[in-house]
C-alpha positions in Angstrom: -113.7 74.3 -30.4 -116.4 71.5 -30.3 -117.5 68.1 -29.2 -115.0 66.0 -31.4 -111.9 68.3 -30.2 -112.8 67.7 -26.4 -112.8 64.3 -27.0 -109.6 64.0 -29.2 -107.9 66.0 -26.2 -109.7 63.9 -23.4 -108.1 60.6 -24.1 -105.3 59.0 -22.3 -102.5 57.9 -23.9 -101.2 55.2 -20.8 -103.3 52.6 -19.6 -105.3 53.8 -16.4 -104.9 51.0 -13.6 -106.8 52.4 -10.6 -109.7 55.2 -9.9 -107.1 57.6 -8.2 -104.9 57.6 -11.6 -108.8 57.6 -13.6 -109.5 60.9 -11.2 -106.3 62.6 -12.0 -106.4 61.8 -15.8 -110.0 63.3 -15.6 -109.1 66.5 -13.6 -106.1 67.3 -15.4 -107.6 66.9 -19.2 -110.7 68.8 -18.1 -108.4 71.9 -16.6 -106.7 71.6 -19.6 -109.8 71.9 -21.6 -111.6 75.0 -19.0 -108.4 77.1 -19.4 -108.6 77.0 -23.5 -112.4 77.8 -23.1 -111.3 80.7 -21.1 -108.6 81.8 -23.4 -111.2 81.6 -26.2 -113.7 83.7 -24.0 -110.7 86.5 -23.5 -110.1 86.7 -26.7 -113.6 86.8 -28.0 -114.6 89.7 -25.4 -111.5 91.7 -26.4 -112.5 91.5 -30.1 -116.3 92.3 -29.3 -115.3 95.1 -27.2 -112.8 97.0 -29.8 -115.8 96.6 -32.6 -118.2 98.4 -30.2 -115.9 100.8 -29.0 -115.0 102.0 -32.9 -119.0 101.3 -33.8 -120.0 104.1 -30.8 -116.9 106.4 -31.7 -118.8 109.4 -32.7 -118.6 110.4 -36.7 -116.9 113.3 -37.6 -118.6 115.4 -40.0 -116.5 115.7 -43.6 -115.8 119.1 -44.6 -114.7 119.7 -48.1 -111.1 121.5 -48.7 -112.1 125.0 -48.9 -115.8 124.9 -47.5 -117.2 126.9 -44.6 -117.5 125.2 -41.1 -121.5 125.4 -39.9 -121.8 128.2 -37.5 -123.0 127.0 -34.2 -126.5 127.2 -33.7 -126.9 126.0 -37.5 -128.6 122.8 -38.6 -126.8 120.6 -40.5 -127.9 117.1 -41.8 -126.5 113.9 -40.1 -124.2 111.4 -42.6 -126.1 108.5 -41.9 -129.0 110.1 -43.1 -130.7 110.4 -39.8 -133.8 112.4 -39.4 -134.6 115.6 -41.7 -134.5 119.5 -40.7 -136.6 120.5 -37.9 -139.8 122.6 -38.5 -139.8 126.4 -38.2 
C-alpha cells in the first residue's frame, strides 16, 4: 500500500455540500484505510513469526541408514559448522 493507493481510495465519488457530510466522507475513508493497514500488519506479523519459529526450531542431527548414534557424553561436530572439538 502507498501514497497513490490512499489517495485513489480517499476520493469521493458525490459532490460534498456541507462540512458535516466533508467530516463523515473524511472519517469513513480514513477507517476504511486504518483497518486495511491493520489487516496488512496481521498478516505481516503472522508471516514474520512462522519464519522465526521454523528458523529457532532446533536442527536435528542426520544420521546415516545403518550408522551408530553418538553415545552421550561424546562430542560430535555441529551441521552448521559451528565451533571445533574442545581441547583435552
Amino acid at each position: 500500500m502507498n501514497l497513490g493507493f490512499v489517495a485513489l481510495v480517499l476520493r469521493v465519488s458525490a459532490p460534498v455540500l456541507s462540512t458535516r457530510q466533508a467530516i463523515e466522507a473524511l472519517a469513513s475513508k480514513l477507517g476504511a484505510v486504518a483497518l486495511l493497514l491493520g489487516a496488512f500488519h496481521l498478516a505481516n506479523v503472522l508471516v514474520l513469526s512462522r519464519v522465526r519459529r521454523r528458523r529457532t526450531a532446533p536442527a536435528r542431527p542426520h544420521i546415516p541408514h545403518g550408522a551408530a548414534a553418538p553415545q552421550a557424553g561424546q562430542w560430535t561436530a555441529p551441521p552448521y559448522g559451528g565451533p571445533t572439538a574442545p581441547y583435552a
